[in-house]
C-alpha positions in Angstrom: 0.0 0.0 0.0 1.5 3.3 -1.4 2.1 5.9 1.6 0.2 8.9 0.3 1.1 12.5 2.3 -2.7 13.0 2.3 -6.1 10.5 2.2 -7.9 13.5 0.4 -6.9 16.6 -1.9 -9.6 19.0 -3.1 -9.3 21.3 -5.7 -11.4 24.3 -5.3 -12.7 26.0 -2.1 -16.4 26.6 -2.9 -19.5 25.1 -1.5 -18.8 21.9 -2.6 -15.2 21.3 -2.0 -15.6 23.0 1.5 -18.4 20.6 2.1 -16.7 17.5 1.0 -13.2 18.3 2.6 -14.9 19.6 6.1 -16.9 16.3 6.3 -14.2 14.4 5.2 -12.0 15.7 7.6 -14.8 14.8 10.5 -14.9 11.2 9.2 -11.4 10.7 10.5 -9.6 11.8 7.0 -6.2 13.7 6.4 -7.6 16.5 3.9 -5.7 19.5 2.3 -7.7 21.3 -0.2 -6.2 24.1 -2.7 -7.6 27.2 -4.2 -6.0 29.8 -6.1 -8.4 32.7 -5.7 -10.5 33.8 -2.4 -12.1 30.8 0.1 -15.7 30.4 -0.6 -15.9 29.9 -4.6 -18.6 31.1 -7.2 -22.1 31.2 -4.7 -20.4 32.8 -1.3 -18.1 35.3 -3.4 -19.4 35.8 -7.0 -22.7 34.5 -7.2 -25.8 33.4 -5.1 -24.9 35.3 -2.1 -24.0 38.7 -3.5 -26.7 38.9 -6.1 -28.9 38.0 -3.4 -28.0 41.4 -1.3 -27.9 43.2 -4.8 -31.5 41.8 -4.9 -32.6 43.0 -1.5 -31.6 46.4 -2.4 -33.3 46.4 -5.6 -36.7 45.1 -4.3 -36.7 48.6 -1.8 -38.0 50.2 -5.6 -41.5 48.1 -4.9 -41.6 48.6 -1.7 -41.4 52.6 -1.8 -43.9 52.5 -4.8 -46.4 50.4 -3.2 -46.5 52.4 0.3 -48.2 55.4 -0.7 -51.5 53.0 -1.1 -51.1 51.7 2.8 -50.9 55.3 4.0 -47.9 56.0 3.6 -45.8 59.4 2.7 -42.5 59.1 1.5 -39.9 61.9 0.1 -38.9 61.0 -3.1 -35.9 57.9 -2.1 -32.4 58.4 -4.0 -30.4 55.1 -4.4 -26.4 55.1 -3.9 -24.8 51.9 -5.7 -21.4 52.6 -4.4 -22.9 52.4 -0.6 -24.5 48.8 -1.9 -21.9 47.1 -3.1 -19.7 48.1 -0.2 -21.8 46.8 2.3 -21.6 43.6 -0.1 -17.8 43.4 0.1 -18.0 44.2 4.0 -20.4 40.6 4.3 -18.2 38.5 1.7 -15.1 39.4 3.2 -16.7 38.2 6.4 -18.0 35.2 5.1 -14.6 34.3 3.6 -13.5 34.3 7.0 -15.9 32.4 8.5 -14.9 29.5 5.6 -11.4 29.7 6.4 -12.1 29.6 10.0 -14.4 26.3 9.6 -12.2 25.0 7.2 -9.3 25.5 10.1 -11.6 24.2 12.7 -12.0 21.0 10.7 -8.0 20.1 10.7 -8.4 20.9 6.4 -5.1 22.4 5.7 -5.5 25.2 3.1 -2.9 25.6 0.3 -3.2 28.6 -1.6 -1.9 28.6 -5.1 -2.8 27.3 -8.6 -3.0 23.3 -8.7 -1.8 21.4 -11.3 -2.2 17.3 -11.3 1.2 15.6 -12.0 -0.6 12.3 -12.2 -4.0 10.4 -10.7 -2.3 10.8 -7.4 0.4 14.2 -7.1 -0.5 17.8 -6.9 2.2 20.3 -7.6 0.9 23.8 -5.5 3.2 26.5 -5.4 6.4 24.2 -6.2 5.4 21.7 -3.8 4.6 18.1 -4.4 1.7 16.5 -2.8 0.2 13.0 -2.8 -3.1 11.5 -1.8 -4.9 8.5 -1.8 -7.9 10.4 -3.7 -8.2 13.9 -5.3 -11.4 15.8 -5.9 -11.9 18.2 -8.6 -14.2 20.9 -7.4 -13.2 24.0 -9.4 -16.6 25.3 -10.8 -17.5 27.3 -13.2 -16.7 30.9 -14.9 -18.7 32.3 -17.4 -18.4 32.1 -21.2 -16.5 33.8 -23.5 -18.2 33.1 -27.0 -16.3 34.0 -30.5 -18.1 37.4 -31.0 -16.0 40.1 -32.3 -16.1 42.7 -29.4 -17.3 40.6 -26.2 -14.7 42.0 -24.9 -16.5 45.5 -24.2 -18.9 43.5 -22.2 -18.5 42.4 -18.3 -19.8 39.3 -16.9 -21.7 38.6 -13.7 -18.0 39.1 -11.8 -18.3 42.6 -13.0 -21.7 44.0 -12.9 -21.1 42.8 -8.1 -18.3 45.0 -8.5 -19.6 48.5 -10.2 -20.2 51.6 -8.3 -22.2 53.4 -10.5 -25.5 52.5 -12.1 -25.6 52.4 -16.5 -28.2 54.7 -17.8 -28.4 51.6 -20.3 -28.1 48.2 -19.7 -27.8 45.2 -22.4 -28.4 41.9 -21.0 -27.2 39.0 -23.2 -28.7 35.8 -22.4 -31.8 34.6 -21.0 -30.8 32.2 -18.0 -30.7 32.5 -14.4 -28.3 35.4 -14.4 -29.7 37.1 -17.4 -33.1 37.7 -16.2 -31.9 38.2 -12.6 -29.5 41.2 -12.9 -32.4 42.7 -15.7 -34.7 42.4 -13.1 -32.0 44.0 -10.4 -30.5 46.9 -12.4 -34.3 47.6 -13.5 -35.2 48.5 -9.9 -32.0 50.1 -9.5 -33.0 52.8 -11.9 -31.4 51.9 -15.2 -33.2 50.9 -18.5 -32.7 47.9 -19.1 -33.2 45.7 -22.6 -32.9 41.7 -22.9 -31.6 40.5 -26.2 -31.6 36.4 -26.2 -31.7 34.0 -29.5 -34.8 31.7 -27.7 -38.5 32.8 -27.8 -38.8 33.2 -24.2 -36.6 33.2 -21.3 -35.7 30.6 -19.0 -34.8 27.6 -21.0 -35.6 24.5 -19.6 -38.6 26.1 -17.5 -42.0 25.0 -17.4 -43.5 27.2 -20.9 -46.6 28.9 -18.4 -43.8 30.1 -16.2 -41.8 31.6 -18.9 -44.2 33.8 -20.8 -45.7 35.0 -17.4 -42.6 35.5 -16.7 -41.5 37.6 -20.3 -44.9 39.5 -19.6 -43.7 40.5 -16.2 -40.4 41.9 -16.9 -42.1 44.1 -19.9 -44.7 45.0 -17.4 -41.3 46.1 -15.0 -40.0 48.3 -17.5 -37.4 45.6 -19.1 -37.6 45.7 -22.9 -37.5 42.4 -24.5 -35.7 41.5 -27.3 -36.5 37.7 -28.7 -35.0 35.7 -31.8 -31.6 38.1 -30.9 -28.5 36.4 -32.4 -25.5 38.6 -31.6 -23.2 39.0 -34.2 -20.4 41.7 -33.1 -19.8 44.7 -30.6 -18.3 47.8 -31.3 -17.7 51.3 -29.5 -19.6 54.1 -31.0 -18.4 57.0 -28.5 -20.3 56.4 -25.4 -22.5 54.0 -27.1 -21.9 49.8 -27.0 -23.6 48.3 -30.1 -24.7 44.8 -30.3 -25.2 44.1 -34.2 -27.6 41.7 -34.2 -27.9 38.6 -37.4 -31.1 40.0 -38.0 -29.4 43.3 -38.6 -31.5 45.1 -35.0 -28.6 47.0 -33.6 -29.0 47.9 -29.8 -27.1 50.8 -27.8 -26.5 50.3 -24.6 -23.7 52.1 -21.8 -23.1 49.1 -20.3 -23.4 45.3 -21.9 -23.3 42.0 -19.4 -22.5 38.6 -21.6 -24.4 36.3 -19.6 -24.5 33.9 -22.3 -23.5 30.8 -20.1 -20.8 29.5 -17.6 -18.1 26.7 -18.3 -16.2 24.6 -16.3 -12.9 25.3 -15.0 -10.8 22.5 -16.5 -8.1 23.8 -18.6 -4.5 23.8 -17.6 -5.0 21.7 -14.3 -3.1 18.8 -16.1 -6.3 16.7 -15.7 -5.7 14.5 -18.8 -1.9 13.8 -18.0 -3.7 12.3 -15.1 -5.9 10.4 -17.3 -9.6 12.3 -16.3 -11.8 12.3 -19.2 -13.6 15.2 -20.6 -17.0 15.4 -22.4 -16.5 16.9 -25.8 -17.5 20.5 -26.1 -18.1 21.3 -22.4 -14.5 20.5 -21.1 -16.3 19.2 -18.1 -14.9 16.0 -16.1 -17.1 13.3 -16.9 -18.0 10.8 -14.1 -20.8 8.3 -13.0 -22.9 8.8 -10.7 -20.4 8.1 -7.9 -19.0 10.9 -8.9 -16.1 9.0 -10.1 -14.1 10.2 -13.2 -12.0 7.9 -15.6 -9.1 8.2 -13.5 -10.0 5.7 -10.4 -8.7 7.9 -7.7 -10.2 11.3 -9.0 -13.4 12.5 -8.2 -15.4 15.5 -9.3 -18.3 17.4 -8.1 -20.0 20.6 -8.5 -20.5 23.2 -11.7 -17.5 21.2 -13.1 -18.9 18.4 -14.0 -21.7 20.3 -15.2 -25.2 17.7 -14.3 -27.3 20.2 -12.2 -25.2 23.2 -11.3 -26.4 24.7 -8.1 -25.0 25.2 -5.0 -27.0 22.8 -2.7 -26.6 20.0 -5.4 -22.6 20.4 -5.3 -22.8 20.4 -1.1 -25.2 17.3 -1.7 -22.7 15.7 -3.8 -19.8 16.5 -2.1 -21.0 14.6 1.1 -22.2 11.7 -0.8 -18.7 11.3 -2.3 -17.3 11.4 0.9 -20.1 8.6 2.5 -19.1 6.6 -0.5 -15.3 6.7 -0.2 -14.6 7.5 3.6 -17.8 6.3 5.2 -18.1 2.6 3.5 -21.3 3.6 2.9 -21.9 4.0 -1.0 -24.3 6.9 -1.8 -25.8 8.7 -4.9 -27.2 11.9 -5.9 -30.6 11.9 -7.5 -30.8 15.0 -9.5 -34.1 13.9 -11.3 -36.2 15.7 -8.1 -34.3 19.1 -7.4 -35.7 22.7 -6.5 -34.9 25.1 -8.2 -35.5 29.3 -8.1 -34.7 31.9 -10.7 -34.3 35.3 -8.0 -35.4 37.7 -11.0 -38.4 39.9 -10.6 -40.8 38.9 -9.9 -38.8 35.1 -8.6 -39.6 31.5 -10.3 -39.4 28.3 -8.9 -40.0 24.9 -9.9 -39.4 21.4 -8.8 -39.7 18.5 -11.0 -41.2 17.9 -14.3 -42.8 20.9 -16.7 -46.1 20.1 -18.3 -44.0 19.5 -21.7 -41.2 17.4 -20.1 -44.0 15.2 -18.2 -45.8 15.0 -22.1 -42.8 14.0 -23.9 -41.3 11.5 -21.0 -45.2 9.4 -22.1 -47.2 10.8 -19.1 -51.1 11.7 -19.1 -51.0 14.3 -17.1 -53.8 16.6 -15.5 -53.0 20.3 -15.1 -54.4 22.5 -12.1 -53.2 25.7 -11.8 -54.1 29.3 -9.8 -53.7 32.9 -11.9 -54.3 35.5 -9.4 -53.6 39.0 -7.9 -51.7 38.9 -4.6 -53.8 40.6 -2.0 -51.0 42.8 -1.2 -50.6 43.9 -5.1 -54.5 45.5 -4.7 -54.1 48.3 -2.9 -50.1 49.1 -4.0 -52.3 49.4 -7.2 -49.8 46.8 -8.9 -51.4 44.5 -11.8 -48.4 42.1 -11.1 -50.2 38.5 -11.1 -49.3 35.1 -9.0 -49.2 31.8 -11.2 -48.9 28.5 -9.8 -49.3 24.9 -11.3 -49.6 21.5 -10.4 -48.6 19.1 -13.1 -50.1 15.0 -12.2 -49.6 12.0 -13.3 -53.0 10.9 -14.5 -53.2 7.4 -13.5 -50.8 7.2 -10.5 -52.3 10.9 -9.0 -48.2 11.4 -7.7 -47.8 15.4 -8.3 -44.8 14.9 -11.0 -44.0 18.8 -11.6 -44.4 22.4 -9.1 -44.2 25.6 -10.6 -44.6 29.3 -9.3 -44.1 32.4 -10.3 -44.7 35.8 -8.2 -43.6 37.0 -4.9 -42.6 34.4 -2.5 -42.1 31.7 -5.0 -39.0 30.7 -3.6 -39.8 30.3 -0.2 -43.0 28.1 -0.8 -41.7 26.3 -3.7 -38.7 25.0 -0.8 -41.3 24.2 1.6 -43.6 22.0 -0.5 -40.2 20.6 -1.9 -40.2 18.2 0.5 -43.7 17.1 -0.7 -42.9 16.4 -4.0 -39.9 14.5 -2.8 -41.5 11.9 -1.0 -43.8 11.6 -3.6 -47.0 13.1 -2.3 -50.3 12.7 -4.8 -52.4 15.4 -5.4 -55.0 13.8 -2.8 -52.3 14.4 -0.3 -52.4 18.3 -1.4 -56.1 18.3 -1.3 -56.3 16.6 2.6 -54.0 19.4 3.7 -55.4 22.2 5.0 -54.9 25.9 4.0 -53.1 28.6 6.4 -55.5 31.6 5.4 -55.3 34.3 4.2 -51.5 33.2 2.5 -50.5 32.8 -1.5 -49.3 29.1 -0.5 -52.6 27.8 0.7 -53.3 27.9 -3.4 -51.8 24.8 -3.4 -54.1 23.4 -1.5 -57.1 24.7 -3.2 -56.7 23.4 -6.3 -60.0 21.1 -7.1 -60.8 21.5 -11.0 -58.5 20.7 -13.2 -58.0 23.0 -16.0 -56.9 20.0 -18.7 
């Protein structure tokens, strides 16, 4: 038996490698794990959390415009990005201490500095050589850089945490998760904001009542919508950024985010000198289900091996990798039955299958759904409308698909998560009774079926 320096080497400190070294670590392991940029990855530093505060601030717009109908008299409210996005870096500095400080708790020894594999055991960091029994790739994702003359006058995601001033005109490329939630962001922080994507609708992969509710919404909001947009070059025109469309629609904007997709971080970690496969295209390490990549002592979770990339799946499959390995208990993820929220404005959420996925899998399903105006929208005087949708298997009655849009979505759509989960029927919603007066109790209240 080789005599290996560590039992465990991750590679990338986000929520997944954090996860899986910490728990590791607890399970009796020797665990070093390397990152080259700041402790907490994509969701703590980049992503999830940051645009959630960015979100908070954003959502003050509604809340100032719908207080004059409770009685309320406000002076006109001014909004300061600069003071925003420094109270952001104050909280993710301090989270990235409080990973480093769990990490520390844990025994993980933290090497900071680039990683490159040597082989399916040996890490060079920093000119030292290090050996484990197993090493896990956990390096994420960073967004896309597509050949288009000129993306380079546009910022991604990174950038548009960091600015201290608000464009007069923002371009959205893209239609996704980030897409429609910094429109929906930099819309209530004042700027005008247009959405150019080459689908029909946004959200891809979303149930198709959530995603023109959804298009409807963000027009309603003030974002202009620009569908069938395939961009074909950028240029600078003075102050102007124009996006030449294939169409030949050219659109000015002050500012342009490229939020046309995220990619794995793979390249020049040495992973195919240490024999770890890589799906064509994508770059991302393949593995099976284990999370096990061609090389039998590599592993990989997370946005790199690109199956479901969100935060909580990458935790989830982090720990199951270390149950399987560490804790002689083997353990997969099931990514077939996962939540899921879009934070744009107003928020989606869905768990399991759409109406069209549930169709073309061979199911007869029966729809029930709930179009309505949130009590609190009636006296704000806001037309903004609640959707949500059951989709059910016809012959078994198990509730196969969730879907909401409109305020709260998130936060109900989590709660009944656990529902859908265990395979609850729609009988199961009907015998549960509503908390009145709420939006969730809709849920419950669903008796005719609309088809």
């Amino acid at each position: 038996m080789p005599s290996y320096d560590f039992d465990l080497i991750t590679i990338g400190a986000g929520s997944g490698g954090v996860a899986a070294s910490r728990y590791a670590a607890s399970r009796g392991a020797r665990v070093a794990i390397c990152e080259a940029g700041r402790v907490g990855g994509t969701c703590v530093l980049r992503g999830c959390v940051p645009k959630k505060i960015f979100l908070f601030g954003a959502q003050f717009a509604d809340a100032f415009a719908d207080a004059a109908g409770y009685g309320w008299q406000l002076p006109r409210p001014g909004f300061e990005l600069s003071r925003l996005t420094a109270a952001k870096n104050v909280e993710t500095d301090r989270l990235e201490v409080i990973y480093r400080k769990l990490l520390a708790d844990a025994g993980v020894r933290l090497l900071e500095g680039h990683a490159q594999l040597l082989d399916a055991h040996t890490v060079l960091v920093n000119g030292e050589r290090l050996t484990a029994q197993r090493l896990l790739i956990a390096t994420g994702s960073s967004p896309n850089h597509p050949a288009i003359p000129g993306i380079e006058l546009a910022v991604t995601s990174n950038e548009m945490l960091e600015l201290t001033t608000l464009p007069p005109r923002l371009l959205v490329l893209g239609s996704g998760y980030i897409a429609a939630e910094f429109a929906g962001i930099y819309c209530g922080f004042g700027s005008a904001v247009a959405m150019a994507y080459r689908a029909d609708l946004p959200l891809r992969g979303f149930d198709a009542d959530l995603r023109r509710r959804l298009a409807t919404a963000m027009t309603d909001r003030g974002v202009a919508l620009h569908p069938g947009f395939q961009p074909q070059r950028l240029e600078r025109a003075g102050g102007d950024i124009i996006c030449h469309g294939a169409d030949g629609r050219q659109l000015r904007a002050d500012l342009v985010l490229n939020a046309l997709g995220r990619s794995p971080n793979t390249a020049h970690m040495g992973l195919e000198q240490a024999g770890v496969a890589l799906q064509a295209g994508s770059g991302a390490v393949r593995v099976d289900a284990y999370s096990r990549s061609s090389a039998p002592s590599v592993f990989a979770v997370g946005d790199v091996t690109d199956r479901l990339n969100l935060t909580p799946v990458a935790i989830a499959e982090g720990r199951a990798f270390v149950d399987s390995e560490f804790g002689g208990t083997p353990r997969a993820i099931d990514h077939h039955t996962v939540a899921s929220a879009v934070f744009s404005q107003p928020p989606v959420a869905s768990i399991g299958l759409s109406e069209e996925r549930a169709l073309a899998q061979g199911h007869r399903v029966t729809v029930f759904e709930e179009d309505f105006r949130p009590m609190k929208n009636v006296l704000a005087h806001r037309a903004e409308r609640s959707y949500m949708k059951l989709v059910v298997d016809a012959a078994s009655d198990k509730v196969l698909g969730l879907h909401m849009i409109g305020a709260d979505a998130p936060e109900i759509v989590q709660s009944l998560a656990v529902a859908v989960t265990m395979g609850a029927s729609k009988r199961d919603f009907d015998a549960t009774m509503a908390v009145h007066p709420t939006a969730a109790e809709e849920f419950m209240l669903m008796r005719k079926p609309r088809r």
